[in-house]
N, C-alpha and C positions, 0 to 999 in steps of 0.2 A: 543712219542719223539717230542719235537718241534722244527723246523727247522728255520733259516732264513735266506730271501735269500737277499743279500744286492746288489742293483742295483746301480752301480757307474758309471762314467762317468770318468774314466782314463785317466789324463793327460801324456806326456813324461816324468814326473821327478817320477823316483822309488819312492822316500823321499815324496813327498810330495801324493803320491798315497796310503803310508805306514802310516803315517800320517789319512786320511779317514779309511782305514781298523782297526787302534787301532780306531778309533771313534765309528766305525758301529758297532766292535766286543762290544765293552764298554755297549752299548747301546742294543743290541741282547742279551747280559748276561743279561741287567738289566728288559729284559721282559721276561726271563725265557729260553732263547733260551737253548736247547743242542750242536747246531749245527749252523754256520754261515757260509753260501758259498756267496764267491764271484766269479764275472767273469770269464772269459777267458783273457788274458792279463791285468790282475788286476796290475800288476806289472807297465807296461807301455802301452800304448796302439798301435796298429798296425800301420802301415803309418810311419816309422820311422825305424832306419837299429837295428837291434834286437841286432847284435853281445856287442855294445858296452854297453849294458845295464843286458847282461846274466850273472848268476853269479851262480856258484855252488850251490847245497843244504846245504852245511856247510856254505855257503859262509854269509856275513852280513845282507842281505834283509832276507832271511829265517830264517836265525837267529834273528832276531827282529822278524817275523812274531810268530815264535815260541812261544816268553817268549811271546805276546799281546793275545797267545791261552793258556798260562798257567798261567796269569794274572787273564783272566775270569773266568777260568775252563771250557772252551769248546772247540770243535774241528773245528777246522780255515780250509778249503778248499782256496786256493787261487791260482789263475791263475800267473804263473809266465816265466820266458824262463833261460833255464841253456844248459853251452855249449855243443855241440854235439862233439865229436872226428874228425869227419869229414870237419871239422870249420864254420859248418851250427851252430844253436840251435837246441834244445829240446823246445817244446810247452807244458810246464807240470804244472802241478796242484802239490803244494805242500799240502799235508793233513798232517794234524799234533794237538795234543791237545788230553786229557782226554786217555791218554796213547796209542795213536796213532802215529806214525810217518814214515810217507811211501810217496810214489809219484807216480803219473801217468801222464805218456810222451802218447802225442794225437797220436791216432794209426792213424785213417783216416786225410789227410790232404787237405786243402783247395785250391784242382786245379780246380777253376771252377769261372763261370761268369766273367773270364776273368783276376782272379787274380791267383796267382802262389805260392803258402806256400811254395810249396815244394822246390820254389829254394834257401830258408832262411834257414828252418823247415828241421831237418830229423827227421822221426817218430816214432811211439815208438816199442816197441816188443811185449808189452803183456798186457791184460786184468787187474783190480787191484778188489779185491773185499777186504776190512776192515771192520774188528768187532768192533765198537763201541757199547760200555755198553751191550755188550749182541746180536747184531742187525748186520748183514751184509750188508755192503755200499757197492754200485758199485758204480763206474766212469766213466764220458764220458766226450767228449768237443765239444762243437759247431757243425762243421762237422759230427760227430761220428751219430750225431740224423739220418744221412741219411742212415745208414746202422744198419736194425735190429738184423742181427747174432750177433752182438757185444751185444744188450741188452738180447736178449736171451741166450747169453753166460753167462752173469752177473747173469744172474736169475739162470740159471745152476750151476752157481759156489755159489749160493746161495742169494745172493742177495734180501732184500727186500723194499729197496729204493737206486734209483738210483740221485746220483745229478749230474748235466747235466749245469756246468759253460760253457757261452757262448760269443762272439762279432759278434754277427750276421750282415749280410750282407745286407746294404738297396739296394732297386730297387723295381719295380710293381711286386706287389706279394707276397715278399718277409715274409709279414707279415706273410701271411695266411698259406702261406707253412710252418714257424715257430710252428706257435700251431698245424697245423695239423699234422706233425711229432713230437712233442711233445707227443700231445693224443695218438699217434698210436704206440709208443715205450713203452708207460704205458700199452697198450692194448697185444702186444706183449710179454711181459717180465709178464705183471700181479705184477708190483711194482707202488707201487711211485715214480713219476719223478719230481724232483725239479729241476728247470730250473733258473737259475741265471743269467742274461744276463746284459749286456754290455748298460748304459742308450744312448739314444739319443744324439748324443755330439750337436744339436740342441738345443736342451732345455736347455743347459750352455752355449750358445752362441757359440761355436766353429764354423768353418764354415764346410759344408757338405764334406763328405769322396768324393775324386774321385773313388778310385778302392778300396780302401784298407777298409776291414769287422769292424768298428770301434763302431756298436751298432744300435740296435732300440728299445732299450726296451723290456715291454712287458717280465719279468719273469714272471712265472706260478707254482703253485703246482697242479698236476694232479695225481688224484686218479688211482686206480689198474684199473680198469675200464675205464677209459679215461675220466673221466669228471676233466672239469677246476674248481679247489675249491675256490681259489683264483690268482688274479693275479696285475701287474702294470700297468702304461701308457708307455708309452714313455722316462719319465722325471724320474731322478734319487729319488731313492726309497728304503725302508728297510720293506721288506713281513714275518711275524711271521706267520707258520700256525702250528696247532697240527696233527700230520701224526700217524694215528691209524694204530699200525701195523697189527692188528685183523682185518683189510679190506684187505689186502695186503691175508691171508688165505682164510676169503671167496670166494674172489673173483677167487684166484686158485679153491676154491672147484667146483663155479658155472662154470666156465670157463676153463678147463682144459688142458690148449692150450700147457702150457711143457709136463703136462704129453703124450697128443695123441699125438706129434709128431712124426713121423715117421721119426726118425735115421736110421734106414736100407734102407730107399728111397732117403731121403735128410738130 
């Protein structure tokens, strides 16, 4: 399966953010992709009141997103926010394409380093694992990388490549904790983790985020094994790589980590 992970740099206009995704998508078909993820708030980007930019899944944005994944023939992952009942948002990932169409609302949310999701954001209910062409996908979002029962869940529910859209959060550190919770959810689950994240809004000139998690780059594809195959900079980017799903079995055979787990203890 070839996957790719298109690193954007998400401005506040949906339009013109939908706009880049029918480009990246275009252009991901035209190298063979199967699969094209984008960010986490791909739609629009964080720093900005969410309500007035959410919009159903039937709604217009997803609906373009749609026909741009039935255009190419492949299946579009994209970071979007649809309303909550409670008159927060949903932080969800629209999947859709190659006879796919489902969604997943970010379970874990972003109370931390001083910023507050949760007072936007209500979260989601439940795990999502999809079969594309034969192959089960799980899902996560940004946050999600910090808690492994969720990718060990995914793997349980069958899962052999996880993609993992992001708008990660700068500050000292921030980088290193990035890949190394990356590596260790691949290590964990014993999948593929395609990591899509959110470009440096630096590197377009934007000026730097106060609080709000608006990207540093640095997508990654990481093997069952934890190793980085490939990955980006900083600065907004489009990563083609070929995910052998037959490493995704070795790698459970040599390392057994779902099977020994001990359910009866924890």
């Amino acid at each position: 399966m070839r996957i790719a992970a298109s690193q954007l740099a998400a401005g506040v206009s949906p339009q013109e953010n939908l706009a880049v995704i029918a480009e990246q998508t275009a252009r991901a078909a035209a190298e063979g992709a199967d699969v094209v993820v984008f960010p986490e708030a791909a739609m629009a980007r964080f720093g900005i009141p969410l309500g007035p930019v959410a919009e159903p899944l039937d709604g217009p944005w997803a609906t373009r997103v749609r026909a741009v994944a039935d255009a190419a023939g492949v299946l579009v992952v994209a970071g979007m926010f649809t309303p909550s009942a409670d008159g927060r948002v949903r932080n969800t990932l629209l999947i859709t394409g190659r006879g796919v169409d489902t969604s997943y609302d970010k379970l874990h949310l972003f109370d931390a380093f001083g910023f507050a999701e949760s007072a936007t954001v209500a979260p989601g209910e439940r795990p999502v694992v999809a079969e594309v062409d034969g192959v089960p996908i799980g899902f996560a979002t940004c946050y999600d990388v910090r808690f492994p029962g969720l990718f060990t869940r995914l793997a349980e529910d069958g899962a052999r490549v996880i993609l993992l859209p992001a708008s990660w959060g700068a500050g000292p550190g921030k980088r290193e904790q990035w890949e190394l919770l990356v590596r260790a959810r691949a290590l964990d689950s014993t999948c593929w983790v395609v990591a899509a994240a959110q470009a440096d809004p630096a590197t377009v000139g934007e000026p730097p985020a106060t609080r709000a998690p608006t990207g540093i780059g640095h997508s990654m594809v990481v093997s069952p094994l934890g190793e980085v195959r490939s990955r980006l900079g900083a600065e907004p980017g489009l990563l083609v790589a070929d995910v052998d799903l037959g490493e995704t079995e070795r790698a459970r055979a040599a390392i057994p980590v779902l099977a020994n787990r001990r359910r009866d203890v924890v």
